[in-house]
Structures are given as C-alpha cells and as structure tokens.
C-alpha angles and dihedrals in degrees: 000000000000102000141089111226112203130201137260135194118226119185101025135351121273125195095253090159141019112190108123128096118212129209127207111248118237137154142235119234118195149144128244099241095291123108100242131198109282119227104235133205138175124255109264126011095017101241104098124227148172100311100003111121110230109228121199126250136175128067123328130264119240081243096056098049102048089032091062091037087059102044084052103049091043087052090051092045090055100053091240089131096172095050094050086047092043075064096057141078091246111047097183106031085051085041087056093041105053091041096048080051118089092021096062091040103039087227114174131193094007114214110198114194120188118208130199117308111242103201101295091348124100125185126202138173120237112219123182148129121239119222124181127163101330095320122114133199130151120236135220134178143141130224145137153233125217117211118223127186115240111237091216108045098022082228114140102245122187108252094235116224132156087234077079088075104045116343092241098063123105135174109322096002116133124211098210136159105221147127100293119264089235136017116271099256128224095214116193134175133242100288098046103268119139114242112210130172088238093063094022102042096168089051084067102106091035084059096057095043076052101059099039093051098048111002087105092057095057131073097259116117119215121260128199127277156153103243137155098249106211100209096163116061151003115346098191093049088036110030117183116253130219120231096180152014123218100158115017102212112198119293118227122233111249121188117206135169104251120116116226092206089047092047101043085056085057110042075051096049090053105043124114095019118117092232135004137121129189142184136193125199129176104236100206085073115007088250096157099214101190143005123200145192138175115219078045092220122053133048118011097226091166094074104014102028108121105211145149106265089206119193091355074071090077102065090073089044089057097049094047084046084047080041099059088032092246094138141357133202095269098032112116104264111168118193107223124213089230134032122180111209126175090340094312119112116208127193132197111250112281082003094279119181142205104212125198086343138142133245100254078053099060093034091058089041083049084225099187089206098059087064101043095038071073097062103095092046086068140076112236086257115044092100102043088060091038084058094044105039105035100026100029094230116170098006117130099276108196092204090159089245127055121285149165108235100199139268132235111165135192108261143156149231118338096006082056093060099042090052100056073069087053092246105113123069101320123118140201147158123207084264086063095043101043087049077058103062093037087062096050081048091042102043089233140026126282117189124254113250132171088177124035108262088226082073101079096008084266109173110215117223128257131210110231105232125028129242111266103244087226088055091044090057089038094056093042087058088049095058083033101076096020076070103045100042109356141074094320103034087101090064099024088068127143096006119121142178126055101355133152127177148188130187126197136183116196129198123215121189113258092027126121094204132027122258108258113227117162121177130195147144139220123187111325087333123097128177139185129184138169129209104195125225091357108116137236116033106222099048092041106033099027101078095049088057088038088053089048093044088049096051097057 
C-alpha cells in the first residue's frame, strides 16, 4: 500500500504536464580584452560601392564598449542629459529619463564608477547624497549598461533601459525620494507578535503587498524615502519598495492571521532546499498561518506558483466520482495495469496493478488508473465544476495579498484524463492545496485570508454548491488511511488524532525528476508544500507538511 504508482503513456506522447519555461538560445560575442578587426559593410545593401559610406558590423571591440560606456556616464555625471541620451539607442525615452533623474531622486553631487566591462556589459557604481527638505542621507548602489551596435550607422549606442538608472527599476517604474505612498506598517500576527522581514525573511515580499494594499487603512503616517514608485501597473502584483528610509513616519499596526511559531516551523521546513514553498492554513475559517518559500526572495511560488498539482488532485476527482456515485470507499475499484482513453493507452508505472481491490485501497496506493479507467464516464466538465463549486477553485479569491487562485479547464479526451491525476492542463500552488485539504477537514470551503475581509469591505469568495456530508466522511476515511498505511504513512508518522493525508508526484516535460507535493491536515491545521523537481512526494514533501503539522 505504501507506494505512489505513476503513469505512463504507451502508443504517442500526450502533454501530461506543462511546467517548464523555455528560454530562447543566443550567444555573446566579445572580445578578451584586445581591440580586434572589425568586419565592414556599406549602408544599405551591404555590398559597398562608389559613394556609399561603409558602416561597421560584427561584434564589438573592448575599446568601443568602454569607451562608449565612459563617454556616457561622464556625460550623466555632468548633467549634460542630451548629450548622455544622444549616446543611446532611444534618444527621447534616455532624454526623459535623465532628466527626470535627479529631479525625481533629489540626488546631489552624482559619482559615477565604472567598473570592468564584461563583453558588452559594463558595470558602475552610483554615488550621491540625498537632500530633501532639509534632510540628508548618502546613497550607494551598483548597477550596469550594456552597448549594442546600431544596424544602421555601425556606431556603438548604449542599449537604454531604466535599469540604467537603479537596477530595480523596470518599464514605468520611478526612483524618487518623497513622503511614502502608504504608512510603514507594524504587522503583527494573530496573537499579538510583531512580524518583521528581519525574523521572517521569506515574509519579505508579503510584507510590502501589506503594506501597499492596507497601510493606508491603518493609523500609521508616511515617512520619507527613496523607493521605486510602481505607477503603472498592479500594486498588489507589483508593490513599491522601499530602498531606503530618511525619516521613518509611524508605522500602523496591522493584524493579520499568520502564526509566528507556525511560520517559524516552515520557513524552517523549507530552508536550505533549492526550491519549496509551503502554506498553512487553519480549515475551520480559511486563517492562512504561514507562507513559505526556499530561495527566501524572489517569486513567491507558495501563493502565485502555477503548477500540476499532480496525485493531491485526486482528492477533488474522488469526490466528484463520490459526487455522481460512481464509486464509494468500499466499492470494488480495481486499478488496472493498462487504460485506453481517447485513443491513448496509459499504463501504471512498471505496469502495477491493483487487483480485486477497493477504492480506499487504490486512493491510499495513489493508483493513477483507477482514476482515468473513469474518464469516459465524465463530461468534459465535470471536474472543472467539481473544482470550482464545491472547492472554489478558481474563483476570485480576495486573500488581501496576490494569488493564483487555481485552474481547472475544460478539456477532452486524453488531457481529461490526464487531468482527474492533476497533469493536463490543471494548475495549483500549496495555497491552493492546502485550501484542498481544509475543505475535505472542514466539510466545505472557506476562503484563504492573510487580512480579515471586513478590512477593506473585501467579499470572500464563496464556492457555489456545498460538499455532500456523505462525500465530506467519505473523503476523511480516504486521507485517513492514505496517512496511516498509504502513500504518506512514512511522513505522517507519530501523529495521532484527527489526520488525513495525500501525497502527489508530478512530471514536467524536460524534468528528471517529478515535482513532490504532499498535502494533509491535523486538527484544525492543514498544510500543503511542494519540492520541485525533487521526486517522490511522500519522502520529499512530506516532511515539510509533517514540520508544519508538528509545529501546530
């Protein structure tokens, strides 16, 4: 019982999973250090002739692009804004820009320190004091320009980028010194204790969205800063950030839900991993406790990450298969070693088989087959409203920080079945997960919130139908056992009590090993995480969601 079969795919190859991210291919061409001969060619087609100016092509030489860095960043540091943009690739839009500069920033007695060039790289150090109304602060930061050759004139232009300017910056952002767009907030967790990045580094970006989304509905009073001010576009998705404090302004107390000891135990779950991300949340009212990530900056994979959920999927398939009464706990369910769907035949992997046995039998051994032989016994979208009425997946969940929300689309054949494993087209985070299994604790959905919906007359979402109390126990017996002696006994160990449990493993194309997710609750605590690319998801994922469990 203790195992986790995973699928195959005899007779083509069928999308089970789309994970990975590709990135186009190029190359850098450069020299060592030495001016080389330059390949010429004449303006316009390229032949040359009487009158026609030849202009260069090929790589760059070292000379020409420090030499063109230089003549930039002397011409910046100068003030002489027309001349430093006549330089780039994008006369008006570097022209705006450096002017727009000091202006924005305050920036007094600019120090520009070019580094060495790295091919067409060219890395500098930004120097400056800050002086605003009376207050003073110096100013450090590194960042870099990269030299292109124009195709028309053969002249080496400066590729313009905000990034020029900080390299934080990116279309439509605004270095500026100011009084802050929100109040620094104090937030604090449900009990009281203060949650700062310093303590809580992968809360780090949370924090800011916090403090975007409801610092001004707090008591706090803006203080003075250099931030990138994100004008354009979603603050909640994009939140400014501060760079660096002059005058600190009073932060506003800001309850939220999370738990410092629970998410202590998971920041401390995921460190040191590559990649995983977990959430908790607490089922009886939606409260997310804690929110993980390992790298600790970045994306925060935990609450946005679009993922195959992989095996955890099947908790919403069974209970759409509970649902329709096409099959029951009890109910003879065998797994078979080979399904033929759409004109695809799958196999388990090694071509396991669950002979003669029930359905409680093939959900704790996580049997792939024993979900897709039901396929054809489904509309195309059956699981997608399962999902979405009874789960609330995909709905637009008002959490109080940006999410993704889950996705469960329509789709056919092959992809359908696929999707009732949770490959297809379907995609998840832990948040999502974890909301998963809190429903399955809870008999119905509660929404996911870090900050009380009353704050901001947010209206939580709410899932359409109900969960059929029969489904609901039938569905606790299911992770039951999957926890005591299935797939996720191993990590489920030594906790008692009311526990429930689902592991998963999910292939992406391109990957060497499946992506670990493992689900479970204890008590009124659930907790999902994923290890990408990791393996199995009992032995990978599990202890994460077994640290958190632990801990609560």
């Amino acid at each position: 019982m203790r195992r986790e079969v995973r699928n195959g795919l005899i007779g083509g190859a069928v999308a089970l999973a789309v994970g990975g991210v590709g990135v186009g291919g190029y190359a850098l061409l450069g020299g060592s250090g030495d001016d080389k001969p330059q390949e010429v060619r004449a303006a316009g087609d390229g032949k040359g002739g009487p009158g026609k100016p030849e202009v260069k092509s090929g790589p760059l030489s070292a000379g020409e692009v420090t030499g063109t860095a230089g003549e930039f960043l002397a011409a910046w540091k100068s003030g002489a804004a027309d001349k430093a943009a006549a330089l780039t690739d994008d006369v008006k839009a570097a022209t705006d820009g450096l002017t727009a500069y000091p202006k924005q920033t305050h920036f007094t007695g600019l120090k520009l320190t070019p580094g060495k060039a790295s091919g067409d790289k060219v890395a500098y150090t930004v120097d400056a004091e800050i002086s605003y109304k009376g207050m003073k602060a110096p100013v450090s930061y590194g960042t870099s320009l990269t030299v292109k050759r124009d195709p028309e004139t053969g002249e080496p232009r400066v590729a313009w980028a905000p990034s020029i300017l900080h390299p934080k910056l990116g279309k439509g952002d605004v270095l500026r010194t100011g009084e802050s767009e929100a109040p620094p907030i104090k937030a604090v967790d449900r009990n009281g204790t203060e949650l700062t990045k310093e303590a809580h580094p992968a809360l780090a970006g949370v924090l800011d969205s916090l403090r975007d989304k409801f610092g001004k509905k707090t008591d706090g009073k803006p203080g003075v800063e250099l931030f990138v001010d994100r004008p354009g576009g979603d603050k909640a998705q994009r939140p400014d950030e501060t760079l660096k404090v002059l005058s600190k302004g009073k932060p506003g107390t800001l309850k939220t839900t999370l738990d410092a000891a629970v998410q202590t135990a998971a920041e401390k779950a995921v460190k040191g991993k590559p990649k995983a991300s977990a959430v908790a949340l607490k089922p009886s009212t939606g409260e997310i406790l804690a929110i993980a990530n390992s790298p600790e900056k970045g994306f925060n994979t935990a609450a946005q990450g679009s993922l195959a959920p992989g095996s955890t999927m099947k908790i919403v398939t069974a209970a759409l298969l509970i649902d329709k009464g096409l099959t029951a706990p009890d109910k003879p369910h065998p797994c078979e070693k080979f399904v033929t769907v759409g004109g695809w035949k799958f196999q388990n992997l090694n071509k396991t088989e669950i002979k003669n046995g029930t359905f409680a039998q093939s959900f704790a051994a996580s049997c792939n087959n024993a979900f897709i032989s039901m396929a054809e016994k489904l509309r195309n979208d059956d699981l997608t409203k399962e999902a979405r009425d009874v789960f609330g997946i995909g709905l637009n969940w008002q959490t109080g920080i940006p999410t993704f929300d889950g996705a469960v689309p329509v789709q056919s054949d092959a992809q359908m079945a696929a999707s009732l494993i949770g490959q297809g087209g379907v995609r998840m985070n832990p948040l999502t997960v974890a909301s998963v299994a809190a429903t399955v604790q809870n008999g119905g959905f509660r929404q996911p919130y870090i900050v009380a919906p009353s704050l901001g007359d947010r209206a939580a979402a709410k899932a359409p139908g109900a969960m059929k109390p029969g489904t609901a126990s039938a569905l606790k017996s299911l992770m039951k056992l999957t926890a005591t002696s299935g797939t996720a006994a191993e990590a489920m160990s030594g906790l008692s009590g009311d526990i429930g449990a689902k592991t998963g493993s999910a292939e992406v194309d391109g990957q060497e090993k499946p992506n670990a997710w493992f689900t479970a609750y204890r008590g009124d605590l659930a907790a999902a995480a994923v290890v990408p690319a990791s393996g199995h998801g009992g032995s990978n994922a599990g202890p994460v969601v077994r640290a958190i469990l632990g801990a609560g």
